[in-house]
NUVONU-16413 format. One record per residue (C-alpha): residue in one letter; x, y, z; chain. Coordinates in steps of 0.25 Angstrom, whole numbers, plus 2048, in hexadecimal, padded with zeros to 3 digits. Each point is the difference from the previous one (the first is absolute). Layout:
N
+------+-----+-----+-----+-------+
: resn :  c1 :  c2 :  c3 : chain :
+------+-----+-----+-----+-------+
:    a :   X :   Y :   Z :     A :
...
+------+-----+-----+-----+-------+
***
This chain:
220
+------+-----+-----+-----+-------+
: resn :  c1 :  c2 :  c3 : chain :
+------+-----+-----+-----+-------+
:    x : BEB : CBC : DFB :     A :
:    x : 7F4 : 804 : 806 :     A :
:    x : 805 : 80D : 807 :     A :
:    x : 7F5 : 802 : 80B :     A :
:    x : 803 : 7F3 : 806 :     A :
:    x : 80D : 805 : 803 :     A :
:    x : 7FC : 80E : 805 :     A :
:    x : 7FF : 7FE : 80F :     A :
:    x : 808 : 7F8 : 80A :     A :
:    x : 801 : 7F1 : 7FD :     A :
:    x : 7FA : 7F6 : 80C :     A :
:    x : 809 : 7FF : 80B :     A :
:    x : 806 : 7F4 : 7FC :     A :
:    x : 806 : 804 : 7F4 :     A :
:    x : 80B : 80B : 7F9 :     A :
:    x : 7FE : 807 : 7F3 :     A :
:    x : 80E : 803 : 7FA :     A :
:    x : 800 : 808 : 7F5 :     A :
:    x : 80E : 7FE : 7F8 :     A :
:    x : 804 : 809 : 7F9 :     A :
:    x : 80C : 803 : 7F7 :     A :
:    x : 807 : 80E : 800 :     A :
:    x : 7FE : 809 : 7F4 :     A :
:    x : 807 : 805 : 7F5 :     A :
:    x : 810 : 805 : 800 :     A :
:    x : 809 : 801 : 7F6 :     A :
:    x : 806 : 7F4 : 800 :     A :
:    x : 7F3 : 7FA : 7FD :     A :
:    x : 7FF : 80A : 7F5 :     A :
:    x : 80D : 7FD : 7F8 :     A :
:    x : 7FD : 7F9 : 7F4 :     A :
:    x : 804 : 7F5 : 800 :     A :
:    x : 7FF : 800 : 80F :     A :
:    x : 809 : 7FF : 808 :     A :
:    x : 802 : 7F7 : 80F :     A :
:    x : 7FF : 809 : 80A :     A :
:    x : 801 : 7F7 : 80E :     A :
:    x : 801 : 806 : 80F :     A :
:    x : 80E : 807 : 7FC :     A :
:    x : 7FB : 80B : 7F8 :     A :
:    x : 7F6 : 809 : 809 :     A :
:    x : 7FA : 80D : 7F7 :     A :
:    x : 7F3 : 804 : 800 :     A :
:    x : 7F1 : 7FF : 7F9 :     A :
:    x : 800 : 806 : 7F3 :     A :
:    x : 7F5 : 809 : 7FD :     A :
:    x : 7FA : 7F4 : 7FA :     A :
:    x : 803 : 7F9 : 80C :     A :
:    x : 7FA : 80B : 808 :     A :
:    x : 7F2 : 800 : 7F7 :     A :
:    x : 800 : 7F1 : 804 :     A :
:    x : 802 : 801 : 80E :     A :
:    x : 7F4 : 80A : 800 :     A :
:    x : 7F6 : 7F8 : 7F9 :     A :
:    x : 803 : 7F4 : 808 :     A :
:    x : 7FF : 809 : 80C :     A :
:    x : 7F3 : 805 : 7FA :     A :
:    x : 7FB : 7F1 : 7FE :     A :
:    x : 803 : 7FB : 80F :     A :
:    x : 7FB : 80C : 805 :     A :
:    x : 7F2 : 7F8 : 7FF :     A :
:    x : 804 : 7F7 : 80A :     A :
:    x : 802 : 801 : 810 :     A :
:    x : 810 : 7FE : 801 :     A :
:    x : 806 : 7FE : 80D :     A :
:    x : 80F : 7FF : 7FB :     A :
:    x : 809 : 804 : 7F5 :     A :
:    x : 80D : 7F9 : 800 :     A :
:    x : 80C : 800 : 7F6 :     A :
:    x : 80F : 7FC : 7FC :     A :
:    x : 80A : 80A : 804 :     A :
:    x : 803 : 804 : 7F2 :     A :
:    x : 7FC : 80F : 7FC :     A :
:    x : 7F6 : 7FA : 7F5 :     A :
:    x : 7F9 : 7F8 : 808 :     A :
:    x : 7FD : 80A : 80D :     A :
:    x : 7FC : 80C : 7F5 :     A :
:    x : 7F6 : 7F7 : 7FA :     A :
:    x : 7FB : 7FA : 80F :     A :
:    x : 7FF : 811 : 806 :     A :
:    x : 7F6 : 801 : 7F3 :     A :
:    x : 7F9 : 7F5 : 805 :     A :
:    x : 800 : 803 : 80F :     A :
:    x : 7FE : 810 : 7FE :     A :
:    x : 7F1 : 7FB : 7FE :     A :
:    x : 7FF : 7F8 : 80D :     A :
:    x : 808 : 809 : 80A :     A :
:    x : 80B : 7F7 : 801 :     A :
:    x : 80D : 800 : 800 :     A :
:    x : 80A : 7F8 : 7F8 :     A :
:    x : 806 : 7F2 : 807 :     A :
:    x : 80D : 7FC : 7FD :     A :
:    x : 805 : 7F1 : 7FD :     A :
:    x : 80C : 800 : 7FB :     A :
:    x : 7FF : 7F2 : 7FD :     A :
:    x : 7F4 : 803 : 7F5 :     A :
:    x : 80E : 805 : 7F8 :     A :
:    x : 801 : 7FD : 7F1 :     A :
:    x : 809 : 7F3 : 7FC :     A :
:    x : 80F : 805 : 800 :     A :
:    x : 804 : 7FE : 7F2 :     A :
:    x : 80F : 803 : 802 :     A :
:    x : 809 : 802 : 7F5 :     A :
:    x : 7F5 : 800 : 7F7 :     A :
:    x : 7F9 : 80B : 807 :     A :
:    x : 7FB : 80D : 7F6 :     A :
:    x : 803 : 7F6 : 7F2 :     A :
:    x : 7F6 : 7FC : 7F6 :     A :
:    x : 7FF : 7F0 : 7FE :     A :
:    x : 806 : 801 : 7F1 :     A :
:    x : 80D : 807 : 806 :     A :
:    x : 802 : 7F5 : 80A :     A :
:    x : 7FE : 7F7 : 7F7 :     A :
:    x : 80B : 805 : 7F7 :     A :
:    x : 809 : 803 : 80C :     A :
:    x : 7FF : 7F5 : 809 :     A :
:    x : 7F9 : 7F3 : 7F8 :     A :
:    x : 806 : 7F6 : 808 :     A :
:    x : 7F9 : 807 : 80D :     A :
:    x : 7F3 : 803 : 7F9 :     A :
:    x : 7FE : 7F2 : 7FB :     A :
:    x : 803 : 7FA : 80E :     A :
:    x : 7F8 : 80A : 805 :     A :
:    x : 7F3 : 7FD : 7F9 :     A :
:    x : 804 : 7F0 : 800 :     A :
:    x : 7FB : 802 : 80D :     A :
:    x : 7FE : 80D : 809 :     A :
:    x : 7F9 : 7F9 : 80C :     A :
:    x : 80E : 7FD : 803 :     A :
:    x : 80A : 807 : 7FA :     A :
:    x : 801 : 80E : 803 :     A :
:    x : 802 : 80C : 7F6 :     A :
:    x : 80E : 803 : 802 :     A :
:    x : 805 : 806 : 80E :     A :
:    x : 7F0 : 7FF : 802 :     A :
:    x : 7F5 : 7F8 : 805 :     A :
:    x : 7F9 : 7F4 : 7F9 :     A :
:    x : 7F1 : 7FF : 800 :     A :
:    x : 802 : 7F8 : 80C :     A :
:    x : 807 : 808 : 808 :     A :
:    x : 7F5 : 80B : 7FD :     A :
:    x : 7F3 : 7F6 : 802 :     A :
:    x : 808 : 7FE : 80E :     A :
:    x : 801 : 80F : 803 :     A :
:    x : 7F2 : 805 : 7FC :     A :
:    x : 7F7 : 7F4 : 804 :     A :
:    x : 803 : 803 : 80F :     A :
:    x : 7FB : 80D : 800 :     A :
:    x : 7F5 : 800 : 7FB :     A :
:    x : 7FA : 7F3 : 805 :     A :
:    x : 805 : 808 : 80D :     A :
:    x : 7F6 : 80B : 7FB :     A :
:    x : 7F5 : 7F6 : 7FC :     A :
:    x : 800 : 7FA : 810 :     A :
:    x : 800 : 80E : 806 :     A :
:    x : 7F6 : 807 : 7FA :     A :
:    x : 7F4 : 7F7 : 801 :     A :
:    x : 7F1 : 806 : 7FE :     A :
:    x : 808 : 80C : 7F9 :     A :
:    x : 805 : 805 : 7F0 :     A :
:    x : 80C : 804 : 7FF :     A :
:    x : 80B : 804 : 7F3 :     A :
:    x : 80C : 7FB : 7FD :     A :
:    x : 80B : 808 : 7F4 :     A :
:    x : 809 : 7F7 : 7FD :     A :
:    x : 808 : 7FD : 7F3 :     A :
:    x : 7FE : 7F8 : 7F3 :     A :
:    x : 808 : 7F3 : 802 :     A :
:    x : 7FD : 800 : 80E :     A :
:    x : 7F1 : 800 : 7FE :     A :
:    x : 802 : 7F6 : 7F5 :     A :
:    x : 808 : 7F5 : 809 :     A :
:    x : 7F7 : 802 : 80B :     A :
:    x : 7F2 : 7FE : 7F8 :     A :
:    x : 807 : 7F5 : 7F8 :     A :
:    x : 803 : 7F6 : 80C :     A :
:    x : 7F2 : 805 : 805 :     A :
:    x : 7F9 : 7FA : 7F4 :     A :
:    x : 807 : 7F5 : 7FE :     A :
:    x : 808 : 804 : 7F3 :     A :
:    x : 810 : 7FC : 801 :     A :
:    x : 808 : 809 : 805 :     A :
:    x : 80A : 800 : 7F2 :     A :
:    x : 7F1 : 806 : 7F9 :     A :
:    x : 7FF : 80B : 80A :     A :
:    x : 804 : 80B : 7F4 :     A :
:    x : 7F4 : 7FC : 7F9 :     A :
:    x : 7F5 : 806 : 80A :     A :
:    x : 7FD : 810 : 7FA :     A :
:    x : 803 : 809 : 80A :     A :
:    x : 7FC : 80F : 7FA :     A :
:    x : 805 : 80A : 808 :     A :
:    x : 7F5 : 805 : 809 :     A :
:    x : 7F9 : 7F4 : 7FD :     A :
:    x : 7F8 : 7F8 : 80D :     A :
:    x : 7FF : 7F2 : 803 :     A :
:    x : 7F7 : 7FC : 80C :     A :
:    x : 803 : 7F7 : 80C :     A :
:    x : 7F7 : 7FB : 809 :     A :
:    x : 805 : 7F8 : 80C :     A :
:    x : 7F7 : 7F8 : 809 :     A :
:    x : 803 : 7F4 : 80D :     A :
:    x : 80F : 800 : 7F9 :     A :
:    x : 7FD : 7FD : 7F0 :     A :
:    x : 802 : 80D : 7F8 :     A :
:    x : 7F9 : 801 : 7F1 :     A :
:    x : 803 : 808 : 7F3 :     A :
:    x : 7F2 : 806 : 7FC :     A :
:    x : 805 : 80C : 7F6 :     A :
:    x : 80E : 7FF : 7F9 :     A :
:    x : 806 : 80D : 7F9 :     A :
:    x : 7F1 : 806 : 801 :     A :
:    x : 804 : 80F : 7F7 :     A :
:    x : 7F2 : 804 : 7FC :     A :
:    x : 802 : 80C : 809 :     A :
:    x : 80C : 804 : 7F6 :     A :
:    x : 7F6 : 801 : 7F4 :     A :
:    x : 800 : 80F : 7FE :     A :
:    x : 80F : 801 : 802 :     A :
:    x : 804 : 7FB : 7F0 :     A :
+------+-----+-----+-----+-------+
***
């Protein structure tokens, strides 16, 4: 990405969204990791917190006009790093939530596995439709998460703005937007504190950056 291109507002017709995935907490940490959905809610880690800084230091090059993020702690410490640079406050969508993966919730995938094949397989068979147990599907998050920020996309033309949202939840959404099946959406890397760059104009919104982490370079 050619970064001063970016810099100042876009044309008055189009919205910048910078997407961005929260950064680091413990759950994400565990080896081997374990799910961590909307149900458990602690904060950054320190590693989490040096990721949130240098993401804030990166889009502190640009001219923002909006920080949003899910209602999850994760995601609003890592979004006040970001808007602390801008002057702005944090805006609260509760719909930018991470999938709710149920009973499943704070696992690793080898301990569902052995505890619960018969839901694991069905799971996986196809999760655009079945949901993770007492939980959402890929669908039923898709359905959340598109409405907001194709909402955020309409209302803030000629303007750049963030959006902190969740790892599956950026996935999905940036899946059906490049045309990948939905059943893939797993496959598209989201780093934590990574960007991915949206730009909508006259209703058609395109993917220029995925998982950009160059800014994470110096963290190890």
């Amino acid at each position: 990405m050619s970064e001063s291109r970016y810099q100042d507002a876009p044309p008055a017709d189009m919205t910048r969204l910078f997407l961005i995935r929260h950064g680091s907490t413990a759950p994400n940490e565990c080896r081997p990791f374990v799910l961590q959905g909307c149900e458990i809610n602690g904060p950054l880690t320190e590693l989490g917190r040096r990721q949130s800084q240098a993401v804030g230091r990166f889009l502190s090059r640009f001219k923002i006009h909006a920080v949003y993020a899910s209602s999850l702690l994760r995601a609003q410490e890592t979004a006040a790093a970001i808007a602390s640079h801008h002057h702005l406050s944090v805006q609260v969508r509760t719909e930018l939530r991470e999938c709710s993966v149920g009973a499943w919730e704070g696992k690793s995938w080898e301990k569902i596995q052995s505890e619960d094949r018969t839901g694991h397989d069905q799971f996986f068979a196809d999760p655009v439709n079945t949901p993770h147990p007492n939980g959402e599907s890929y669908l039923d998050l898709l359905n959340r998460v598109r409405p907001t920020i194709n909402e955020l996309l309409a209302q803030h033309t000629g303007q750049n703005i963030v959006v902190v949202a969740h790892n599956l939840a950026n996935r999905v959404y940036l899946a059906e937007l490049v045309g990948i099946d939905l059943k893939h959406a797993r496959k598209l890397r989201q780093v934590n504190c990574c960007v991915n760059l949206l730009q909508h104009t006259a209703g058609q919104t395109e993917l220029v950056t995925l998982n950009s982490v160059w800014h994470l370079d110096d963290l190890g």
